[in-house]
C-alpha positions in Angstrom: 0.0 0.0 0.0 2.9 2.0 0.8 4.5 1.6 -2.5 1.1 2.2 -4.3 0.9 6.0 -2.8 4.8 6.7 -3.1 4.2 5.4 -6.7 0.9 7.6 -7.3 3.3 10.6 -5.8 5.5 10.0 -8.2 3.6 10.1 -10.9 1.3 13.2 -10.0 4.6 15.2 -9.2 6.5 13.8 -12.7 3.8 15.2 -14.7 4.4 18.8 -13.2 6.5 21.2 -15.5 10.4 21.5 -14.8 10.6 23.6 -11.3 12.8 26.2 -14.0 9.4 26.8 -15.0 8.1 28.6 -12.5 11.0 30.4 -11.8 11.1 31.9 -15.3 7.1 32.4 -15.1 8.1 34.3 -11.5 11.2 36.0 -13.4 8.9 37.3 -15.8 6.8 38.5 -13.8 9.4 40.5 -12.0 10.2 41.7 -15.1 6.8 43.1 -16.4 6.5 45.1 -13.4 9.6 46.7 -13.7 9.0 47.8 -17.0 5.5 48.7 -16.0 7.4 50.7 -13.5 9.3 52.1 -16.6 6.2 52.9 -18.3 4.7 55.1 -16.3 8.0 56.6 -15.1 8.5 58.0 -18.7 4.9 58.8 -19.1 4.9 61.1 -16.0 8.0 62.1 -18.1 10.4 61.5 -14.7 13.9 60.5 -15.1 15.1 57.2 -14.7 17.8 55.0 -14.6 19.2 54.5 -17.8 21.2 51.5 -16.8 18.9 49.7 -14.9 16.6 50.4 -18.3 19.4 48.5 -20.0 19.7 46.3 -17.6 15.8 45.0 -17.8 16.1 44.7 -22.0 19.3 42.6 -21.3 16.9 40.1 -18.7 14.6 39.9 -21.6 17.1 39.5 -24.5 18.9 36.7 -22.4 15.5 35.0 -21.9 14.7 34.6 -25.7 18.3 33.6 -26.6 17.8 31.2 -23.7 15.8 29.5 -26.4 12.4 29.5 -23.2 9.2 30.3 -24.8 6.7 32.4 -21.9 4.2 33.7 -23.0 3.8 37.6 -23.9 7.6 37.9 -23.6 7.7 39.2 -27.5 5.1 41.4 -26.5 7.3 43.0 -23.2 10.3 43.4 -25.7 8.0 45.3 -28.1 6.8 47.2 -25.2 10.6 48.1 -23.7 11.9 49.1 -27.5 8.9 51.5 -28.2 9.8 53.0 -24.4 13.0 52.8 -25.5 12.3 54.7 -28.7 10.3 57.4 -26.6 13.0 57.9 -24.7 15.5 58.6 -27.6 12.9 61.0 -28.8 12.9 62.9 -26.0 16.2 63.4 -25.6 16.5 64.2 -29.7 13.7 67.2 -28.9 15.6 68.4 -25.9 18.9 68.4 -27.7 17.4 70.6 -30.5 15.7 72.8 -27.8 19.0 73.2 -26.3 20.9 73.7 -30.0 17.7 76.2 -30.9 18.4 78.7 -28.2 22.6 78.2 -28.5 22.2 79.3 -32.1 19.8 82.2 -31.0 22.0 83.9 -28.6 24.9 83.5 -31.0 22.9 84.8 -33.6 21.9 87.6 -31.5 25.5 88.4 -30.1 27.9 88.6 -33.4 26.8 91.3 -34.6 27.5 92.6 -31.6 30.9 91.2 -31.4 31.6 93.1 -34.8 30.5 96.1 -33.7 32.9 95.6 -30.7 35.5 95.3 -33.1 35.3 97.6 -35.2 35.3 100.3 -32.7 37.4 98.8 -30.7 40.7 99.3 -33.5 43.0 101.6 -32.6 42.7 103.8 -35.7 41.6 107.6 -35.3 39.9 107.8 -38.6 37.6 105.1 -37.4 33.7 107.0 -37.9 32.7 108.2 -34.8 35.4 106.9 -32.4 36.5 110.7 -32.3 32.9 112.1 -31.9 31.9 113.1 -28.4 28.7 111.5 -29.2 30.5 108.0 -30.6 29.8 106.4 -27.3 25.7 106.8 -27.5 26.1 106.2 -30.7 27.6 102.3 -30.7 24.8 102.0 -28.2 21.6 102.8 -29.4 23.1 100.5 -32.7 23.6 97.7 -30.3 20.1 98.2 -28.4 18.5 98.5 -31.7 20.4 95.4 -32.9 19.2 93.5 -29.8 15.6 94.7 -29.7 15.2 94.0 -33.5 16.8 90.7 -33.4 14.4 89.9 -30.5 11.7 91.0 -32.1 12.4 88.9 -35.0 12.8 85.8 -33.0 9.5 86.8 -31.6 7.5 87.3 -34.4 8.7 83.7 -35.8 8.1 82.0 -32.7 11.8 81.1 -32.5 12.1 81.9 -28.4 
């Protein structure tokens, strides 16, 4: 009788899946709510971890390379390269941001720089370098330069 129920035990617990299994059904679940975690970290549009980010889509890329089929494990690698990809985006747009107003204020201060120059020479028959009024001069062209370029930007929705 003893046999009988060790035998039936065997059986019953032979037919169960491999015990690796369950850990990669548990792994993966581990992993889905980390990237869920991801998700709506990006979607509140906080910073996160990039390495950790990489970290995750290394789990996942070992796990189908691992040759284990679980199920919707294409679907969380479709969903970590499309966060992936909003991330890159975001950082593209900020770069330009960034690149947009550089270029502005550049834009906005070489003229400025020439006009520096220019009266800056040490020549007497420089135009109004001489002229008691010179001084007011080189700055109501630099005001006007700035206020017109500023305006400019303005009007195009540049700043």
């Amino acid at each position: 009788m003893e046999e009988i129920i060790k035998k039936e035990l065997w059986d019953h617990y032979s037919e169960l899946p491999n015990p690796s299994w369950y850990e990669y059904k548990e792994n993966m679940k581990n992993l889905e709510q980390q990237l869920k975690q991801f998700e709506e970290d990006i979607f509140a549009g906080k910073d996160i971890d990039m390495t950790e980010f990489y970290l995750l889509k290394k789990s996942l890329l070992d796990i189908t390379l691992s040759g284990h089929v679980v199920e919707n494990h294409s679907d969380l690698l479709t969903v970590h390269e499309m966060l992936e990809n909003m991330l890159d985006r975001r950082h593209n747009e900020l770069m330009n941001k960034r690149l947009n107003l550089l270029t502005i204020w550049s834009t906005i201060f070489l003229p400025l720089s020439f006009y520096t120059g220019l009266w800056g020479m040490n020549f007497d028959d420089v135009p109004l370098i001489t002229d008691d009024n010179g001084f007011w001069v080189f700055m109501a062209l630099t005001i006007i330069t700035i206020g017109g370029m500023w305006w400019y930007f303005k009007k195009n929705k540049w700043i």
